[in-house]
C-alpha positions as CSV (number, residue, x, y, z in Angstrom):
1,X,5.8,-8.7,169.3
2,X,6.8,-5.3,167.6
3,X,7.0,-5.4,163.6
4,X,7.7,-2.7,161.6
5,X,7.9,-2.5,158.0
6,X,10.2,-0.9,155.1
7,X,9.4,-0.6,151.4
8,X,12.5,-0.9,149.8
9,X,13.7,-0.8,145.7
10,X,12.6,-3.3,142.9
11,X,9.6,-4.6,145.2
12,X,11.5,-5.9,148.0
13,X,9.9,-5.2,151.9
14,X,12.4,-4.9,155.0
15,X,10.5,-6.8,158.0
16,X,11.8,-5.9,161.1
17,X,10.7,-8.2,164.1
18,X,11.1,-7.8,167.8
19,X,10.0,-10.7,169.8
20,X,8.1,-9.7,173.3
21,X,10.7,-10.1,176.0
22,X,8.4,-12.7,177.6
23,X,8.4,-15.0,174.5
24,X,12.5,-14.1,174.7
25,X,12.7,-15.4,177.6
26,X,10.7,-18.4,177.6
27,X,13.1,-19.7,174.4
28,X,16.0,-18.5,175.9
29,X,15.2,-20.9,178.8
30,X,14.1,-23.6,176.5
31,X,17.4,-22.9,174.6
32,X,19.1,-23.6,177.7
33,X,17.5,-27.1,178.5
34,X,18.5,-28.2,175.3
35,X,22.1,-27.1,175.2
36,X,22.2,-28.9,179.1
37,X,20.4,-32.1,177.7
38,X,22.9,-32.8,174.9
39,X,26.2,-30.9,176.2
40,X,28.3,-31.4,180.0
41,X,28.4,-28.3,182.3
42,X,31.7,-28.5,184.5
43,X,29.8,-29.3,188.1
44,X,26.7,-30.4,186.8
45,X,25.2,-33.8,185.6
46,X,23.8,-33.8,181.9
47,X,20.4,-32.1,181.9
48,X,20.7,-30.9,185.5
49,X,23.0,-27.1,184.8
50,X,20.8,-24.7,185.4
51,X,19.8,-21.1,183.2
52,X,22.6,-19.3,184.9
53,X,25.1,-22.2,184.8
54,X,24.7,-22.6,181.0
55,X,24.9,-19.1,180.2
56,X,28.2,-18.7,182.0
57,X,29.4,-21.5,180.5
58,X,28.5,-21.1,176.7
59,X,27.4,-17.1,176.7
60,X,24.1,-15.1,175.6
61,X,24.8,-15.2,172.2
62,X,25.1,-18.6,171.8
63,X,21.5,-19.3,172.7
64,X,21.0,-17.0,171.2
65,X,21.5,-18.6,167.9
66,X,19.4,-21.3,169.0
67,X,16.4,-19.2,170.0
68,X,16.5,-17.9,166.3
69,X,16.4,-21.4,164.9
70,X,13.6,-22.9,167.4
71,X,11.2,-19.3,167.3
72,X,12.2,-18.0,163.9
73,X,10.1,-20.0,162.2
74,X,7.2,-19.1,164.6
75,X,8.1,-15.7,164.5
76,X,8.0,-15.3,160.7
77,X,4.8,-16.5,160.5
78,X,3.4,-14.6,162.8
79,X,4.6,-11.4,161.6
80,X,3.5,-11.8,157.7
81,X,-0.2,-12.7,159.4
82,X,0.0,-9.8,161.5
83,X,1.6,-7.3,158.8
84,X,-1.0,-8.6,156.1
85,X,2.3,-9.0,153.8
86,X,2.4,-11.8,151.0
87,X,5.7,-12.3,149.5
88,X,5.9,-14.1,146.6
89,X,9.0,-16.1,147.9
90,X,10.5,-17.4,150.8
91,X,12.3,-14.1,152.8
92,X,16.0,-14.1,153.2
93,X,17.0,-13.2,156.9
94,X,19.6,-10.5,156.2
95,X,20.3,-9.7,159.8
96,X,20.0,-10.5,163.9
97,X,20.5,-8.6,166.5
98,X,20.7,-9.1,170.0
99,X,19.3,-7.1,173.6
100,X,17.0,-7.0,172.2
101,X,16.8,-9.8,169.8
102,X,15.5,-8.3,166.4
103,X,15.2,-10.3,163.4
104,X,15.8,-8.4,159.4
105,X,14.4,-10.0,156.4
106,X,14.1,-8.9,153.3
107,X,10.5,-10.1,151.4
108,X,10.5,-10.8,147.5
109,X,6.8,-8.9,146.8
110,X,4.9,-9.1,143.8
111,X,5.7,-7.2,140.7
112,X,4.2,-3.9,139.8
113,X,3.1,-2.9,136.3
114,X,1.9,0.1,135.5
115,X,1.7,0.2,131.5
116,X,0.5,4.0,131.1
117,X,-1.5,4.9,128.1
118,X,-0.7,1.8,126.7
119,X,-3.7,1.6,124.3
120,X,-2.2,4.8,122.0
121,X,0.8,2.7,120.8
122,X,0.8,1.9,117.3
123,X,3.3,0.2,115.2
124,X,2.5,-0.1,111.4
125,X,2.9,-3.9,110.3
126,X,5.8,-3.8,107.8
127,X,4.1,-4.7,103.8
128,X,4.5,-8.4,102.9
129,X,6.0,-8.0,99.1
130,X,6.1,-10.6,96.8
131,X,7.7,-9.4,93.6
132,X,6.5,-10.9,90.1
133,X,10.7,-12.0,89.4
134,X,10.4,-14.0,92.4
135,X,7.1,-16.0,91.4
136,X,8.8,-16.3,88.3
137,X,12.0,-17.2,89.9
138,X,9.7,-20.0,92.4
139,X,7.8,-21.3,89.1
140,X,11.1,-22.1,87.4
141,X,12.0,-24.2,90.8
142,X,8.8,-26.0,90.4
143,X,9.9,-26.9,86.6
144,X,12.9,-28.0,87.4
145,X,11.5,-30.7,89.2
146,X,9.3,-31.6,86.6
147,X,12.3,-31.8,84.4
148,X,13.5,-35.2,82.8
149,X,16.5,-36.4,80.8
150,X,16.2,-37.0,77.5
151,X,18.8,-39.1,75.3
152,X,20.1,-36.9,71.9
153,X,21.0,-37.7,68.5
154,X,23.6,-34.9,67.8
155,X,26.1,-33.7,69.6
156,X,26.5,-33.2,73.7
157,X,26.6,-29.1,74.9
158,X,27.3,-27.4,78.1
159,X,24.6,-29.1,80.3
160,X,24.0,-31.8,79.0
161,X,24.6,-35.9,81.1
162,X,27.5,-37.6,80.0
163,X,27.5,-41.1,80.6
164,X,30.8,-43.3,79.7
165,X,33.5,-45.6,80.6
166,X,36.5,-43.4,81.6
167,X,39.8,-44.3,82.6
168,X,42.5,-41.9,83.5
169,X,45.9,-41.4,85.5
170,X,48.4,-39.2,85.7
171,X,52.3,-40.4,85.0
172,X,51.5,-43.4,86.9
173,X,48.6,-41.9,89.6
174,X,45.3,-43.3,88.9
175,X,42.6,-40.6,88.9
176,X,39.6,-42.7,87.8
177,X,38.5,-46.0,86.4
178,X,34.7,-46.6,86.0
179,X,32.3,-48.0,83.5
180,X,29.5,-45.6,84.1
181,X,30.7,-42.4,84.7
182,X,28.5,-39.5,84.8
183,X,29.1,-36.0,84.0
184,X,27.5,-32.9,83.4
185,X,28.8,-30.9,81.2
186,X,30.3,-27.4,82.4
187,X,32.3,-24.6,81.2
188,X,34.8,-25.6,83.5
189,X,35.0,-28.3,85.9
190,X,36.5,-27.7,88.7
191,X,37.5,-31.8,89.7
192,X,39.8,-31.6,86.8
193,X,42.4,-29.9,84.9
194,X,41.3,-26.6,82.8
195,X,40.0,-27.8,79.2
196,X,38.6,-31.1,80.5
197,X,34.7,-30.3,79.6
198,X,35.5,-28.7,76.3
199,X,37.3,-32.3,75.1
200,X,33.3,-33.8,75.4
201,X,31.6,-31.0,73.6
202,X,30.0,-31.9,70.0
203,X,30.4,-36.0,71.4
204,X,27.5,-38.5,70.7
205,X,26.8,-41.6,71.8
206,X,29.0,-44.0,70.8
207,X,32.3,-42.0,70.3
208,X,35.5,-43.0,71.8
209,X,37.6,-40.5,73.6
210,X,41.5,-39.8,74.1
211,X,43.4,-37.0,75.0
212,X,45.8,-35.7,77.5
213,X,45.8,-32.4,79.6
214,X,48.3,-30.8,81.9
215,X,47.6,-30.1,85.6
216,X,48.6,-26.4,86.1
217,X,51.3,-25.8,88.5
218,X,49.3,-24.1,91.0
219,X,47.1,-27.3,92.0
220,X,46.4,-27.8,95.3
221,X,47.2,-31.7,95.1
222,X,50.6,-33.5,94.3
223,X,49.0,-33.6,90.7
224,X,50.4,-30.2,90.3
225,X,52.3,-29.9,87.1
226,X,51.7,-33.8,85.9
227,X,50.2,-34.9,82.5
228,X,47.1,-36.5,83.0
229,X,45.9,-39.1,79.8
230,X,42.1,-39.7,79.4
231,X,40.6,-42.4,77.1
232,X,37.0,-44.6,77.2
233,X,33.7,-44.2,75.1
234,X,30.5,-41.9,75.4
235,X,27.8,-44.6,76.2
236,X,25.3,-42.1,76.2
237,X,24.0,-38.0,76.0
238,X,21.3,-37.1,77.2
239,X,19.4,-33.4,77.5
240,X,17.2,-31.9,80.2
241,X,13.9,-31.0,78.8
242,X,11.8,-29.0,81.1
243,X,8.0,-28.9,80.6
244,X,6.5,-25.3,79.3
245,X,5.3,-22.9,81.8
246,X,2.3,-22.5,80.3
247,X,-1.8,-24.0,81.1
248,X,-0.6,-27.5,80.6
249,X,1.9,-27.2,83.4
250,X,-0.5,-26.3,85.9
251,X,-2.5,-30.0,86.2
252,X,1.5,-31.0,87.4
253,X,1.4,-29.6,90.3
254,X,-1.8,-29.6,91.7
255,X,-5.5,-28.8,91.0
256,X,-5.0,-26.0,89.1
257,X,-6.4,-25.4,85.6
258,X,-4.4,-22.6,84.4
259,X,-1.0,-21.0,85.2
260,X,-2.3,-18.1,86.5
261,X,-4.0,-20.5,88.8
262,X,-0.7,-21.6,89.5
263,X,1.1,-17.8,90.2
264,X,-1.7,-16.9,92.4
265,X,-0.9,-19.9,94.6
266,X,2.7,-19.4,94.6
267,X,2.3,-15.7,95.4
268,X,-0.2,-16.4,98.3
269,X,2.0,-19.0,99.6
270,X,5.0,-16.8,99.7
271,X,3.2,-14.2,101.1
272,X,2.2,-16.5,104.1
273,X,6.2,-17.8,104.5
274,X,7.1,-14.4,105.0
275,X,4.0,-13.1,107.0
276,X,5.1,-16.0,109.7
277,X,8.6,-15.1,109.4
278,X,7.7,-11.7,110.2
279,X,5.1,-12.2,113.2
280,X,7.6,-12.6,115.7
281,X,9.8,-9.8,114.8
282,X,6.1,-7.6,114.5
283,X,5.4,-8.6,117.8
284,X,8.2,-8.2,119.9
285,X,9.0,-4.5,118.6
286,X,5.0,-4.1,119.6
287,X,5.9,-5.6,123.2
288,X,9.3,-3.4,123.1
289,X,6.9,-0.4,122.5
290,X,5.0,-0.9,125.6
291,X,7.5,-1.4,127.6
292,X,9.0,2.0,126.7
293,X,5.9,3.7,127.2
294,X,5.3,2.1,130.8
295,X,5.2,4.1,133.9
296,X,6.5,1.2,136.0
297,X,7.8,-2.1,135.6
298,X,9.6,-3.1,139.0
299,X,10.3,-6.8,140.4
300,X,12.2,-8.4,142.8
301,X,15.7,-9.7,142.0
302,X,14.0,-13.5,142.5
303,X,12.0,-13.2,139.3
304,X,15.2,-12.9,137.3
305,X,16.7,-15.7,138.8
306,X,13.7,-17.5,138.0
307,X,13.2,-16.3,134.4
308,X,17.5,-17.2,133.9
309,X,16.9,-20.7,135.2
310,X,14.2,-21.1,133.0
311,X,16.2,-19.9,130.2
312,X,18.6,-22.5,130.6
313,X,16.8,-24.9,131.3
314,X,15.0,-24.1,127.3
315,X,18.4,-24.3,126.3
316,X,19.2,-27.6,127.6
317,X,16.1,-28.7,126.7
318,X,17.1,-27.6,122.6
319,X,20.8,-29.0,123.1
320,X,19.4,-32.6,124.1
321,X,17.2,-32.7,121.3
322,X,20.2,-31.4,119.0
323,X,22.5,-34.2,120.8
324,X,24.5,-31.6,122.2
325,X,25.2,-32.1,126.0
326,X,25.1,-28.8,127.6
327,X,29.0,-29.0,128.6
328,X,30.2,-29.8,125.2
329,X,28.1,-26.3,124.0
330,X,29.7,-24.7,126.8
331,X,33.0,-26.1,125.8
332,X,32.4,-25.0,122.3
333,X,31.1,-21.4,123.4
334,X,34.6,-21.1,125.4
335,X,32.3,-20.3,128.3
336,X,31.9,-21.5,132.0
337,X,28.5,-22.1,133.3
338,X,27.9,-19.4,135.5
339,X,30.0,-17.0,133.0
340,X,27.2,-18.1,130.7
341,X,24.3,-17.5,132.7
342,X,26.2,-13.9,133.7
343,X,26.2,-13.1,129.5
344,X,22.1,-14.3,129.6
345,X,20.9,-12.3,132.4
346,X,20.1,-9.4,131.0
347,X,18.6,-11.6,128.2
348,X,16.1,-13.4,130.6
349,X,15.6,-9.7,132.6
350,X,13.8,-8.7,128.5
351,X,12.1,-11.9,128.9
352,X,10.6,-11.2,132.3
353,X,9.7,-8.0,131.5
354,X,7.9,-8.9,128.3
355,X,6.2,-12.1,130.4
356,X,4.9,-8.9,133.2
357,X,3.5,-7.2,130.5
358,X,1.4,-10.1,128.8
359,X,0.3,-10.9,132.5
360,X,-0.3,-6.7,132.8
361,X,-2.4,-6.9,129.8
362,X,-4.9,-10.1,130.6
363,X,-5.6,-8.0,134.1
364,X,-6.0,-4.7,132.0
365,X,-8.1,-6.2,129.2
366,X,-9.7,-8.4,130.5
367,X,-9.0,-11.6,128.8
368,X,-9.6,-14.1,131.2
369,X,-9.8,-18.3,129.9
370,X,-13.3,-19.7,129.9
371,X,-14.4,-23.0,131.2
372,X,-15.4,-23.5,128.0
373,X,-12.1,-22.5,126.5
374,X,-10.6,-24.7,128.8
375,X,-12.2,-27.5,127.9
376,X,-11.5,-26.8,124.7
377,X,-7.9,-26.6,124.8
378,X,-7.9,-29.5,127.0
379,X,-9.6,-32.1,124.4
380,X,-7.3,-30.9,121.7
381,X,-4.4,-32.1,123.5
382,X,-5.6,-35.2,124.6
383,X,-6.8,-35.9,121.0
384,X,-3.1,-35.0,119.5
385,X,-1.2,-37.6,122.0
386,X,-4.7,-40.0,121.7
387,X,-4.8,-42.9,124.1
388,X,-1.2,-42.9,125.0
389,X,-0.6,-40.9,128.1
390,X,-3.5,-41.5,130.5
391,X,-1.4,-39.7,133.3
392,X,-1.0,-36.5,131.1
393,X,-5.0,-37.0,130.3
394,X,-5.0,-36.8,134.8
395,X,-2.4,-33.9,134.6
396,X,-4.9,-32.0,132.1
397,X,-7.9,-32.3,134.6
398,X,-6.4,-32.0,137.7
399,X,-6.6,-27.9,138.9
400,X,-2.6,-27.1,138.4
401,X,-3.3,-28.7,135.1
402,X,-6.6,-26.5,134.6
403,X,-4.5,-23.2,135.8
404,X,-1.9,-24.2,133.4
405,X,-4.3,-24.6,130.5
406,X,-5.7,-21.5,131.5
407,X,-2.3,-19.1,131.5
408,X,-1.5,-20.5,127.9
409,X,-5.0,-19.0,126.4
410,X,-4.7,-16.1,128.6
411,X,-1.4,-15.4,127.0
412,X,-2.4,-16.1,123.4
413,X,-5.1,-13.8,123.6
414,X,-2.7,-11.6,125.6
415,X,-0.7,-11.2,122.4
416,X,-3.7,-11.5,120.1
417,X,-5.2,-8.3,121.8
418,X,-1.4,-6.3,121.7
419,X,-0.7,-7.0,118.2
420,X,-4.0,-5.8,117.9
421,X,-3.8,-2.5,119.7
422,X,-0.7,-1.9,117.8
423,X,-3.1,-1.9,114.5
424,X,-5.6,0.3,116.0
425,X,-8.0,-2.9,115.9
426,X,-8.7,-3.4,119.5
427,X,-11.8,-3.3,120.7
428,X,-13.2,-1.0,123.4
429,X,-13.0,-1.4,127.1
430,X,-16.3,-2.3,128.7
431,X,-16.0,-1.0,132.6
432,X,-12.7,-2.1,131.9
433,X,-11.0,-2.7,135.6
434,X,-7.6,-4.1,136.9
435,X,-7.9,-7.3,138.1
436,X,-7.3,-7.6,141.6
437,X,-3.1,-7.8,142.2
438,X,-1.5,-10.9,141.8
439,X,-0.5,-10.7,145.7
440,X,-3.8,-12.3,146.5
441,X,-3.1,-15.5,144.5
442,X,0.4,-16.2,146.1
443,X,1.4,-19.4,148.3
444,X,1.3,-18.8,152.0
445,X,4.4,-17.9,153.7
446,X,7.3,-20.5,153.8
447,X,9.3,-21.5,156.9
448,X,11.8,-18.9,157.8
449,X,14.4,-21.8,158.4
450,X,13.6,-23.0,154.5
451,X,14.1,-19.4,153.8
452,X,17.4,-19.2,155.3
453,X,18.4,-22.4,153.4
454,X,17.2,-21.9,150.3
455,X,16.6,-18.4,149.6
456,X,15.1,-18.9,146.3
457,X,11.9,-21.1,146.0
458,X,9.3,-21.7,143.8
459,X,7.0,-18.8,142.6
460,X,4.0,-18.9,140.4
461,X,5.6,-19.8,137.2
462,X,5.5,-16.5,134.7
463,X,5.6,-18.2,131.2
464,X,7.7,-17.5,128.4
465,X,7.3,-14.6,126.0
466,X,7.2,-15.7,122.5
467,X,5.6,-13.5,120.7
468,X,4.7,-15.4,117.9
């Protein structure tokens, strides 16, 4: 069998095979038998036409076809064995030729990352600021909460609770009738016609109330331009007092002893909100960084295909949680499905990139997961889900399990070790070497009649880059 090889863009191999004319024989022959054992020759019983009988009757190319379908499989194999080639899918026959029969595939191969001087990029964390209005601002927050309602002896102001039995219409249109109706005073309501708050300010408890008020002519009800009569009696008034922000505040809302004590929380928290706002933003302009300083970052079509499916599968995954089904977002987007996924390709294309360069970096830095670590990691999620899920306790322990434990430390010490690269924090490289390529780990070759079928299999999962 003659193979022959050609490297091709974004990672992709051209495998060229030529069967031995023996072997092409043989099948042709075998091809033959078969097409004699299940179809009539004219002059011949079923099973009995001969080679030469068959061929005149259905042609070369015809069993052709056949040979392809019984040997490819055979063939394929034999060829990645012999070429030493480990694709990192099934290949996709592009092309056959006949006399002499030549088979063209085209081989998915792993990616290849080359991130440069990676280790001079530096991005300056942007300064978490907490400003002493906005402490001030959160502290008033915190005493409103604190604050309680507290019944008054003279008369009711803007802000004050209104509670009283109130009855109103308007030529004939009721607009309310209750015996415990609670307002807060305004400057202006907007539920009612200009000059309603004003009628209740200076009221105390106990006073009866009636006047009238016109509806302006511009309001957006069939009110518009009616007289509206108001009568009932204030039941009670009552003023929010809000606690002092002083040392005496600060036992209210937590174990603080002074108000300083309190400020210094506040600001810390704050600071912390924003600093995990921020990481993800810090991190992917770190990642983006890289990426433009690379010298390579090529990859077979495949990988996008994969990193888009597992893009929407994330987003079904959010919509079902939401109660959205994934056709009424669609629906709602004014997209099709594959329209959709044509919009989120170059989306999931950033993603794989940034996923290649977290890999890149575990290989580079060498930031491998320890059986320890995996243990570890393993026995804090079995103690967050507890005794529930013994098959997710056999899922954790089996080796997929172990090599899935394994990826998620190497990628959070993957990011760990970029952000802190970016800082100029990162330790040195001791005999620092590239692991060996990721070609090595990849499944064995599928069958070429698979291939054909379903062009786009399974690969080594590359997770999701979330820098965060």
């Amino acid at each position: 069998m003659n193979i022959t090889t050609e490297r091709l863009a974004n990672c992709q191999v051209a495998l060229v095979i030529e069967p031995d004319s023996q072997q092409i024989e043989e099948a042709l022959r075998r091809a033959a038998a078969k097409v004699a054992q299940k179809y009539t020759i004219p002059g011949f019983r079923k099973g009995k036409a001969p080679f030469s009988a068959v061929i005149r009757a259905y042609g070369k190319e015809a069993l052709y076809d056949q040979v392809v379908e019984d040997l490819g499989d055979k063939l394929y194999k034999q060829a990645l064995e012999e070429s030493g080639l480990l694709p990192i899918a099934p290949g996709v026959l592009e092309n056959v030729t006949y006399d002499p029969l030549t088979l063209r595939l085209l081989l998915p191969m792993p990616p290849e990352v080359d991130l440069g001087d990676y280790r001079s990029v530096r991005v300056e964390r942007p300064e978490i600021l907490v400003t002493d209005e906005e402490v001030e601002t959160q502290l008033k927050t915190m005493q409103s909460g604190y604050a309680e309602w507290t019944p008054l002896d003279d008369g009711a102001a803007v802000g004050d609770l209104l509670t009283m039995s109130l009855a109103a219409n308007a030529e004939g249109d009721e607009i309310i009738d209750e015996d415990a109706f609670e307002l807060v005073l305004e400057e202006q309501s907007e539920d009612f016609p200009p000059g309603f708050d004003a009628e209740f300010i200076g009221k105390q408890t106990g006073d009866s109330i009636a006047f009238d008020l016109t509806y302006p002519d511009d309001w957006s009800s069939e009110r518009a331009g009616k007289v509206a009569h108001f009568e009932g009696e204030i039941l009670s008034v009552k003023r929010e007092v809000v606690p002092p922000l002083d040392d005496d505040f600060a036992p209210l809302v937590g174990d603080f002893d002074t108000l300083d004590a309190v400020k210094q929380n506040v600001r810390e928290g704050m600071v912390e909100q924003r600093q995990v706002a921020t990481a993800s933003d810090y991190a992917n302009e770190v990642l983006q960084q890289i990426i433009a300083g690379a010298v390579k970052i090529e990859y077979p079509a495949v990988l996008v295909d994969e990193s888009l499916e597992r893009l929407m599968e994330d987003l079904d995954r959010d919509l079902r949680r939401s109660g959205i089904p994934m056709p009424e977002f669609l629906r709602m987007m004014g997209q099709t499905e594959q329209l959709y996924r044509q919009r989120m390709r170059g989306t999931a294309e950033e993603r794989l990139k940034g996923d290649l360069v977290l890999d890149k970096l575990v290989d580079l830095e060498g930031l491998q997961a320890t059986d320890e670590e995996l243990d570890t990691h393993s026995a804090e999620m079995l103690e967050d889900v507890g005794e529930a899920s013994e098959t997710l306790r056999q899922m954790v322990e089996s080796e997929a399990g172990r090599h899935a434990l394994a990826h998620d430390i190497q990628r959070r010490k993957s990011i760990e070790r970029m952000l802190a690269i970016a800082e100029g924090k990162a330790p040195e490289l001791v005999n620092a070497e590239v692991a060996p390529e990721a070609a090595e780990a990849q499944p064995t070759a599928q069958p070429l009649v698979e291939a054909m079928a379903e062009p786009i299999a399974e690969t080594p999962a590359v997770a999701e880059t979330e820098a965060s």
